[in-house]
Backbone bond lengths (Angstrom), bond angles and torsions (degrees), N, CA, C in turn:
res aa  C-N    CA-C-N  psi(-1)  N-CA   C-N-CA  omega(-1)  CA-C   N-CA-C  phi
1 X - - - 1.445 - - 1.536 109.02 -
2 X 1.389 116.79 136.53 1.547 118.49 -175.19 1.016 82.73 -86.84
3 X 1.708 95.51 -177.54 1.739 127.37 -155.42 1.580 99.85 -113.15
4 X 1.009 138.19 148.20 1.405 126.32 161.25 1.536 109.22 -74.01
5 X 1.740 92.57 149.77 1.442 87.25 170.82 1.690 126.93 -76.99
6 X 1.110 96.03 112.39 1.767 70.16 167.20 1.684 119.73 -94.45
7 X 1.886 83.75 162.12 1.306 110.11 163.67 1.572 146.78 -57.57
8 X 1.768 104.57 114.48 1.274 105.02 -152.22 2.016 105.70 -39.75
9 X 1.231 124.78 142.32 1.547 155.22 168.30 1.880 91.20 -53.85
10 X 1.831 86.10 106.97 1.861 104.08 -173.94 1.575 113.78 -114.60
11 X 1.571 96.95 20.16 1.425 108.19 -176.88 1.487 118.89 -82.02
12 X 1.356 126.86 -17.29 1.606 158.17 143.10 1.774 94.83 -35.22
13 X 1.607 98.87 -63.01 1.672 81.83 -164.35 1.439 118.42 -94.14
14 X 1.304 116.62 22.86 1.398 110.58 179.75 1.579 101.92 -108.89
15 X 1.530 124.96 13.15 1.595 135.37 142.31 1.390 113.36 -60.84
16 X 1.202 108.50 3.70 1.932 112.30 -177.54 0.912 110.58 -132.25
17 X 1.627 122.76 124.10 1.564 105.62 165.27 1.407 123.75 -87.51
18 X 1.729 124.05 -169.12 0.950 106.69 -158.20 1.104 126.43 -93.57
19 X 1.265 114.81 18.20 1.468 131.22 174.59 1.266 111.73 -87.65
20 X 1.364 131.46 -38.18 1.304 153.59 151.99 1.844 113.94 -39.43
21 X 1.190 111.82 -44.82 1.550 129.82 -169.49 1.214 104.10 -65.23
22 X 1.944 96.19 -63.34 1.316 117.12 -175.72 1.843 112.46 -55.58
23 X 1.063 119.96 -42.84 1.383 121.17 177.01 1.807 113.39 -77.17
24 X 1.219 115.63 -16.56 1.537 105.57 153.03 1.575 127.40 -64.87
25 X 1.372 91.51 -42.51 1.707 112.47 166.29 1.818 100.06 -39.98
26 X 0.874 99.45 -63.80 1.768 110.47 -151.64 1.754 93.23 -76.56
27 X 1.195 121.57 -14.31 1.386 116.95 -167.38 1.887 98.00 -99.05
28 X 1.394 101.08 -38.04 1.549 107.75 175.43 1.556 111.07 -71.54
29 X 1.197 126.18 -15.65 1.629 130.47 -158.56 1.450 98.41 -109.41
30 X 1.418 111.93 -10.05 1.689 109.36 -159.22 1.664 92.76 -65.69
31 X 1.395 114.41 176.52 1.205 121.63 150.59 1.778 121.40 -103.16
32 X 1.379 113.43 135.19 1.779 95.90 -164.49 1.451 89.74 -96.87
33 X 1.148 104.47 179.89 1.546 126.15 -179.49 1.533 110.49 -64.53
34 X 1.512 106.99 -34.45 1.396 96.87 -169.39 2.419 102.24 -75.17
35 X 1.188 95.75 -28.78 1.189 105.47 -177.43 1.536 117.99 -89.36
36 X 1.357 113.33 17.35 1.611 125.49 -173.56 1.379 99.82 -59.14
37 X 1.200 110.26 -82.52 1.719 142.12 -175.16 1.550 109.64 -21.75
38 X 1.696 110.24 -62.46 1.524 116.66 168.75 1.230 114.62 -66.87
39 X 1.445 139.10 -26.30 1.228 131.16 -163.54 1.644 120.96 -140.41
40 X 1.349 102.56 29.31 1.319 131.71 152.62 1.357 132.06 -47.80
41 X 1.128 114.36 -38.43 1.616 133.19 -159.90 1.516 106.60 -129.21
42 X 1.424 102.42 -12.11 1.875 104.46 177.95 1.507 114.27 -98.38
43 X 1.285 79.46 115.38 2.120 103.57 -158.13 1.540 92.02 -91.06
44 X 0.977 140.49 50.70 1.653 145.12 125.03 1.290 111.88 -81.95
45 X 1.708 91.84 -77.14 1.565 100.86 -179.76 1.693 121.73 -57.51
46 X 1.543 117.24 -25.87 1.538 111.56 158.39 1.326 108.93 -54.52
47 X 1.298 108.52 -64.94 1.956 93.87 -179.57 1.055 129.59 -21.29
48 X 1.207 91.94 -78.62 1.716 121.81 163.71 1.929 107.06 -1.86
49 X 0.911 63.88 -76.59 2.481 92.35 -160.19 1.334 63.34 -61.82
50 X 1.409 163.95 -79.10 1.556 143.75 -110.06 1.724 104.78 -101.45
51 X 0.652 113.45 -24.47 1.855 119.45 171.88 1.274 109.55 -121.14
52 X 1.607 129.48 33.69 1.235 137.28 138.64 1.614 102.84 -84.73
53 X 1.770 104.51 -48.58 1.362 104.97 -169.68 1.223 112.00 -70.48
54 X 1.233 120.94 -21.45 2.052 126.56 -178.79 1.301 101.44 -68.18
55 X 1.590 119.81 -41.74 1.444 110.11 176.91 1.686 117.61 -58.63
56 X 1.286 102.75 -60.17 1.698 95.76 174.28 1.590 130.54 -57.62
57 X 1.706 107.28 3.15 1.279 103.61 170.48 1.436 99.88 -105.07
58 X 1.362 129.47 -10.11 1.068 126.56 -171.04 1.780 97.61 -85.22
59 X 0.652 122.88 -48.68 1.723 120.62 176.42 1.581 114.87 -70.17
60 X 1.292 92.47 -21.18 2.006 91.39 159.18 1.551 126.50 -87.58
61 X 1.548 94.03 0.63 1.534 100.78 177.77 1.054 112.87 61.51
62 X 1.425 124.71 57.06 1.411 140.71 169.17 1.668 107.32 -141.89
63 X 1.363 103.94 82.82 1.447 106.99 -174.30 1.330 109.04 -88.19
64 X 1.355 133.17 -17.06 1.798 121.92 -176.72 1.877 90.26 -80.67
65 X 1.456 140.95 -8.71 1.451 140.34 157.95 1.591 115.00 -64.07
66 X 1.492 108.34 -61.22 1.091 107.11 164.89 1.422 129.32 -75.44
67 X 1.191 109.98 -0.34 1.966 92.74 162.20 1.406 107.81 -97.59
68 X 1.831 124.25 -1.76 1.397 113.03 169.62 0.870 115.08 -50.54
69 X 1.876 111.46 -61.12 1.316 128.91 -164.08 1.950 113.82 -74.04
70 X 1.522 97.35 -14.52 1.798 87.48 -176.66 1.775 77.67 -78.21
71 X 1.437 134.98 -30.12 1.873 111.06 -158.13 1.554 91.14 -79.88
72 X 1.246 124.12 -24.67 1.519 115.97 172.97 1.877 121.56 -49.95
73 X 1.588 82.58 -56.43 1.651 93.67 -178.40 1.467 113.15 -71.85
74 X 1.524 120.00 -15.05 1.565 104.16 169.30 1.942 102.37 -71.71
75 X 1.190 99.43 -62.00 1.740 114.82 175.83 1.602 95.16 -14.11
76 X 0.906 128.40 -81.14 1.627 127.32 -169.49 1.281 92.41 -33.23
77 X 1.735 101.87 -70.62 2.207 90.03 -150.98 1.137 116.43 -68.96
78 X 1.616 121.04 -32.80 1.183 99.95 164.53 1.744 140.63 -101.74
79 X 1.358 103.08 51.19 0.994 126.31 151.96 1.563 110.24 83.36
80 X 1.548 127.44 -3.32 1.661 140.57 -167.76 1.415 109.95 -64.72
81 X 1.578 106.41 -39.51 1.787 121.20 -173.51 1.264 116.36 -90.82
82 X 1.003 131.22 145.57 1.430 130.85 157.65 1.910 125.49 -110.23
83 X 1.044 107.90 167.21 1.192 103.66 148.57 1.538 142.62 -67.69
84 X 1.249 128.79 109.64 1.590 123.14 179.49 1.812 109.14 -42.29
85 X 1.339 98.01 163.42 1.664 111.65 174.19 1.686 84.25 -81.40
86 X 1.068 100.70 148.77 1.987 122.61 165.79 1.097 107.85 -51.97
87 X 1.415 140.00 130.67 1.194 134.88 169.49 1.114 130.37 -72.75
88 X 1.731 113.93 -8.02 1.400 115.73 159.97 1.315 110.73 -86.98
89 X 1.480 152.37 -3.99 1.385 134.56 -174.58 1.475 92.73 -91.26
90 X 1.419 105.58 160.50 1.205 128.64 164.88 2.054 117.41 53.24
91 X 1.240 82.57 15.01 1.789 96.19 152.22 1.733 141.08 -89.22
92 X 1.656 104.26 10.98 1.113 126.95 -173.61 1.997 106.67 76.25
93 X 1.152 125.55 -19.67 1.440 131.02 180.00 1.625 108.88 -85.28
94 X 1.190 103.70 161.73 1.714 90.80 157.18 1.315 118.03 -123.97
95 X 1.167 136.81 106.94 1.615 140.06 -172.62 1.508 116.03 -75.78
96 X 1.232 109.08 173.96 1.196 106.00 -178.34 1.240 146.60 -59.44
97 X 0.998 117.40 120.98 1.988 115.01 -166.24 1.412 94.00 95.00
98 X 1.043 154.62 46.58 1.384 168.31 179.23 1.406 125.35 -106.24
């Protein structure tokens, strides 16, 4: 007879509250600079980073912040938003990663 699996040990994260949690969320979901370029235009991972960040405004009790970012994170999935052009192309310079 197998074993059940257990569930990874959540006693680590209840040393954090959830304001704390929530801002790991938003720090793990971000997109970094080095990963801008590829994942600019990929409206998961925009979501993502955008209703990570609504949550941490929502536990700061700043809900007209977090409903920017929840109308942001719908905008991605359903398809209304886009990604901007780079602000370094087509400025006569060439910026970084260029």
């Amino acid at each position: 007879m197998s074993q059940p699996t257990q569930l990874p040990k959540t006693s680590q994260l209840n040393e954090f509250s959830t304001l704390e949690l929530a801002q790991a969320l938003m720090e793990r979901l971000s997109i970094s600079p080095n990963d801008w370029h590829r994942l600019k235009s990929n409206r998961n991972s925009r979501a993502r980073e955008q209703a990570a960040a609504a949550l941490v405004f929502l536990l700061k009790d700043q809900p007209q912040e977090a409903l920017a970012r929840l109308e942001q994170a719908t905008g991605w999935l359903d398809r209304t938003i886009s990604a901007p052009p780079c602000p370094t192309h087509g400025h006569g310079g060439k910026g970084a990663g260029d």
